[in-house]
VMD Tcl script that draws the C-alpha trace (Angstrom):
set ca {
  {49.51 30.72 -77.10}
  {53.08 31.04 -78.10}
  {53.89 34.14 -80.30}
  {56.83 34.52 -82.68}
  {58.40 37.86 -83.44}
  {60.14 39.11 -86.95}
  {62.92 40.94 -86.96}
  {61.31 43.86 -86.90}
  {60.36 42.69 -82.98}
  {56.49 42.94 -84.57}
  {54.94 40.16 -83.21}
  {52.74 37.33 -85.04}
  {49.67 38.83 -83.01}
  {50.11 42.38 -83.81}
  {50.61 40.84 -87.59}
  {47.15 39.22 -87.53}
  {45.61 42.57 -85.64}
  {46.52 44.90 -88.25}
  {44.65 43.08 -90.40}
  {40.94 41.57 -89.62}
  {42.09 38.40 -87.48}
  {38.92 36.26 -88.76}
  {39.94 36.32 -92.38}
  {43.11 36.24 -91.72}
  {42.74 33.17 -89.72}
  {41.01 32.04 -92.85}
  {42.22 32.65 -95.29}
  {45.34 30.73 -93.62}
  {43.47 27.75 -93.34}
  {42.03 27.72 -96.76}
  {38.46 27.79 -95.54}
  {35.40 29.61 -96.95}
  {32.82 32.22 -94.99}
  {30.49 29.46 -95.18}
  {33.05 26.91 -94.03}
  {34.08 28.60 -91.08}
  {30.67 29.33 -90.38}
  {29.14 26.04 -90.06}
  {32.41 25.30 -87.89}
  {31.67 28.50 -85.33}
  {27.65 27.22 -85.81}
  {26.42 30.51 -87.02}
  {25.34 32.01 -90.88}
  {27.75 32.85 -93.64}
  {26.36 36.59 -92.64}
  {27.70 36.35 -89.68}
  {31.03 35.56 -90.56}
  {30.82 38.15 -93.43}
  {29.97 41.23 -91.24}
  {32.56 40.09 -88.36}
  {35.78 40.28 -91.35}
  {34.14 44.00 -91.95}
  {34.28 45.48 -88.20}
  {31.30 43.78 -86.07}
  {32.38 41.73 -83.77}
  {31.25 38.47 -83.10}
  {29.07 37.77 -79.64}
  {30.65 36.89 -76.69}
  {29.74 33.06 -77.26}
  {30.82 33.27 -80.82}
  {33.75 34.53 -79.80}
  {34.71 31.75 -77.55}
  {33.75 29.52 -79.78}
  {35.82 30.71 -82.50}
  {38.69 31.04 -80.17}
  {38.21 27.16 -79.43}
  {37.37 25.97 -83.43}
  {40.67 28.06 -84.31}
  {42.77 26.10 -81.09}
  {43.74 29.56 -79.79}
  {45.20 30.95 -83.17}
  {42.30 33.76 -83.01}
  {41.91 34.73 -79.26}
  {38.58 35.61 -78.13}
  {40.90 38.93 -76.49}
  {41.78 39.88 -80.44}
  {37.92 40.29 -81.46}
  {36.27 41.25 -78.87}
  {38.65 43.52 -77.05}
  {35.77 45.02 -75.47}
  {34.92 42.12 -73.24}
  {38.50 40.81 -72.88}
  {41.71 42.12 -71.75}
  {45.03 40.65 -73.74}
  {46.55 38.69 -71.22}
  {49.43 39.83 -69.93}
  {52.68 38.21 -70.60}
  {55.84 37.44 -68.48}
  {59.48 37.90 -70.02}
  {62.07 35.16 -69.25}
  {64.72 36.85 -66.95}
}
mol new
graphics top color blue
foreach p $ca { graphics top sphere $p radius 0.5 }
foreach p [lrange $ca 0 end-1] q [lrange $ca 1 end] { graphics top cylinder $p $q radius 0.2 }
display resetview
């Protein structure tokens, strides 16, 4: 996943992580709870108490990671099961 950073050197991930990554993954795509939902293949409560602090399950996770092509990493929402992958710089 390629990240972009603002001027401010604050990257596009650490954007979406100070704010809940599910809604705003969302919210970006114009999609409902119960949109995003049906697309994960879980309830609209589900999606409802992950954009207020509970994580998704491990196989939610993943699946959300591959519904959302990468854009919310499975890493991102459940940091407890997943280190962020560590990235190279260009020398």
């Amino acid at each position: 996943m390629e990240t972009f950073s603002f001027t401010s050197g604050v990257s596009v991930v650490d954007t979406i992580h100070m704010e809940n990554p599910i809604r705003a993954y969302r919210n970006n795509q114009g999609l409902t709870q119960s949109q995003l939902a049906e697309l994960v293949g879980v309830k609209k409560a589900a999606v409802s108490k992950w954009e207020v602090g509970n994580g998704p399950s491990a196989a939610a996770a993943i699946r959300l990671e591959q519904v959302s092509d990468g854009a919310v990493p499975r890493w991102l929402v459940r940091p407890d099961l997943w280190e962020r992958p560590q990235t190279t710089e260009a020398a």
